[in-house]
N, C-alpha and C positions, 0 to 999 in steps of 0.2 A: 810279384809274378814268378819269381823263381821257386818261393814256397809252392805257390797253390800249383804249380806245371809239376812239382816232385809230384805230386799227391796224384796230377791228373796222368802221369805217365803211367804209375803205378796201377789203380785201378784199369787204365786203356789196359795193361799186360795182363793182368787177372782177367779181364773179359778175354782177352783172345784164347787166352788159355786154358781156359775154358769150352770153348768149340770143340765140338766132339758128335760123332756119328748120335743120333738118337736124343741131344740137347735141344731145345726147346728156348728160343728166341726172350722168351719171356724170362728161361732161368739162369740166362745169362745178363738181365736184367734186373734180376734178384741180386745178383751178386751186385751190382753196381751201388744197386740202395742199400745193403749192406754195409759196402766199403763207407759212402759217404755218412750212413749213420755213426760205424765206430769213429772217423776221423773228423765230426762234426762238421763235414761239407755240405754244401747243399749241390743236387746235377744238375748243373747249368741249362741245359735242356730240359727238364722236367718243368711243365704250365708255360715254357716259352713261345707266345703266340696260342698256346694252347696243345702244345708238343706232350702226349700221354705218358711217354717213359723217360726213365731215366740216361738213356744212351739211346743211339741208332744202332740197329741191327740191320745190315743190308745185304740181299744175298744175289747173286749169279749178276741176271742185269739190272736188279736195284743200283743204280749209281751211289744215292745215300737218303738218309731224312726215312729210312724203314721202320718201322713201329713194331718194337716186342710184342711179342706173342705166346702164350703156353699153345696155340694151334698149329707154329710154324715149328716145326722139326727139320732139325739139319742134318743132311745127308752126304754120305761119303760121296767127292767131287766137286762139292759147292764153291764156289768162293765165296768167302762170311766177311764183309768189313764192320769192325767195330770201331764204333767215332763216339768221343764223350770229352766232355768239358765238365771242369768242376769250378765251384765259385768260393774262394776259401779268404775273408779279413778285404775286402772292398776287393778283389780281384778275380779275374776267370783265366784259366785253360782249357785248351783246344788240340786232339790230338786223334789220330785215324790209322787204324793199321789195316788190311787185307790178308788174312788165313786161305791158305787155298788147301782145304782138307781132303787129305786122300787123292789129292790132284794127279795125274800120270802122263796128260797129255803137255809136251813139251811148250804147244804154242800159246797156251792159257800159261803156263808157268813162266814164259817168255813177257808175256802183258805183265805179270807181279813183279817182274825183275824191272821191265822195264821202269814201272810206275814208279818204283823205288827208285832208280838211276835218272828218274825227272825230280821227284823230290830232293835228292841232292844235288842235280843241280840248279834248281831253286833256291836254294838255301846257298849254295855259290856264288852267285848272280846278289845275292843280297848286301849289299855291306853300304858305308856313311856313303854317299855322293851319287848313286846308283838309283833306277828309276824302277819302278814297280814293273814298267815295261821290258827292263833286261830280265826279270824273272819270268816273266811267262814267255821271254822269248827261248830265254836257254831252256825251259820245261817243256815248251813245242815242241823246239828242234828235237829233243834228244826221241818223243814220242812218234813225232811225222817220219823220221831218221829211221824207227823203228818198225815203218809202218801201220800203226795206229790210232787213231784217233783223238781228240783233245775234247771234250767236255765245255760249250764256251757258254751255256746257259747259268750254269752254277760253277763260281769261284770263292779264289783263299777273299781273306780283310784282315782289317785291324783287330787287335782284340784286345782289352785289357780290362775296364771297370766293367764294362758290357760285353755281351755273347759277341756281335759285330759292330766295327767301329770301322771309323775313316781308317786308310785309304782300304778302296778294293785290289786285290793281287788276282789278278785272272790270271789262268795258264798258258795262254798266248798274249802276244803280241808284238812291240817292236822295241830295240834297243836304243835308250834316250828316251824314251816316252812315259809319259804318266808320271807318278807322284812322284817328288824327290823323296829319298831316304835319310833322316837322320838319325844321329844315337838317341836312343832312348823309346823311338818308336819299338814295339811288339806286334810282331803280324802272325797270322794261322796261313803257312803253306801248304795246300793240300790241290795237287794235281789228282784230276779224274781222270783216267786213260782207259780207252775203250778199244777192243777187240775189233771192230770195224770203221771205217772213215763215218760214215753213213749210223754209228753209234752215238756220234757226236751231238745229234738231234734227241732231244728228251724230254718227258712228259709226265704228267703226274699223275697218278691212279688216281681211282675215286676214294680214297680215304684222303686224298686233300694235301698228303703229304710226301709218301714215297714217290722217290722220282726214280724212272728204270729207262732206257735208252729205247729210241723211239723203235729201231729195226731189232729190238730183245737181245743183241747182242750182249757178253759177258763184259764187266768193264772191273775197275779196280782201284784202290782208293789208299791213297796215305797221307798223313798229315803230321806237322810238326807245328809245334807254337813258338819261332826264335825271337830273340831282343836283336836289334841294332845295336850296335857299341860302337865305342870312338876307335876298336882293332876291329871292328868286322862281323860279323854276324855269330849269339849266341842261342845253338840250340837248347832248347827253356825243359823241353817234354823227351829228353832222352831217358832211357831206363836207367834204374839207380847202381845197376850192378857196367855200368859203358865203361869200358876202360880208359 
């Protein structure tokens, strides 16, 4: 797991960094089959369920599950999340980050900060003896705390030999509840946090796949792939240069 989350960090960072005014969804897709063709990965998402690309691309109020595009061009102000898992020697990662390009207005920039400071505490909340339910509780709070919205339709899970495995990590809940945590489990944290309460309802286009918040509001996305360990919780999908 450790290996294939370097590889899948790596590539998530090439995709984001890549977003740019006048980019096209689909060639930041290119890049993704690129990566995994030189490092002999396969994207975990690509034919999963029948999923066309290699990664999600998801913009403003796509919550996630977007479908590359050479049609969709990104523009200055968007919020771009890119989400990709790779499958590398019997194992998968899972990892999301939210670009907010050219962004200026404070309270959209206040939702990415946020979503990021529910992410960690998610990844707080996680450790040996602790219930799947203190993680969606401390990622609620820190969002409701913030004034906006939690996503309860689509949640984190397990991940390791497969895309999703036991337990489910939802981003709410209650503290003492749901799965016990032991070492050795791997779960995909990925809080949805959305710009309106009333964002929280979501629904899926007619391509069957992308899900966008039901009142179009902006929403915003990050994800981490951590281990449980017998000290506490290890983040798997940090970037290779983290101090």
């Amino acid at each position: 797991m450790r290996d294939t989350c370097r590889y899948g960090a790596e590539v998530r960072d090439l995709c984001a960094a890549a977003v740019a005014p006048g980019v096209t969804t689909g060639e930041i897709d290119e890049i993704a089959k690129a990566y995994c063709k030189k490092h002999s990965l396969k994207a975990s998402f690509l034919g999963y369920a029948g999923f066309p690309g290699n990664l999600c691309v998801s913009i403003n109020d796509e919550v996630i599950h977007g479908i590359p595009s050479y049609d969709r061009v990104i523009k200055p102000g968007d919020l771009v999340k890119t989400d990709i898992g790779v499958f590398k020697n019997g194992f998968n990662s899972d990892s999301s980050r939210t670009v907010a390009l050219c962004v200026t207005d404070p309270e959209v920039l206040r939702l990415v900060e946020t979503t990021k400071a529910c992410l960690a505490a998610g990844i707080a909340a996680a450790c040996p003896g602790a219930h799947t339910g203190d993680i969606g509780a401390a990622i609620e709070k820190v969002a409701l705390d913030a004034g906006f919205g939690v996503v309860r339709d689509w949640i984190g899970h397990g991940v390791g030999r497969t895309v999703h495995e036991k337990p489910d990590v939802p981003n709410y809940g209650k503290p003492g509840k749901g799965t016990i945590l032991k070492p050795g489990m791997t779960l995909a944290i990925e809080p949805m946090i959305t710009m309106t309460k009333k964002g929280e309802k979501t629904l899926v286009l007619d391509d069957n796949w992308t899900v966008v918040t039901r009142d179009r509001s902006l929403s915003a996305h990050f994800e981490h792939t951590v281990a449980i360990t017998d000290d506490g919780c290890e983040i798997l999908t940090l970037p290779a240069d983290y101090p």
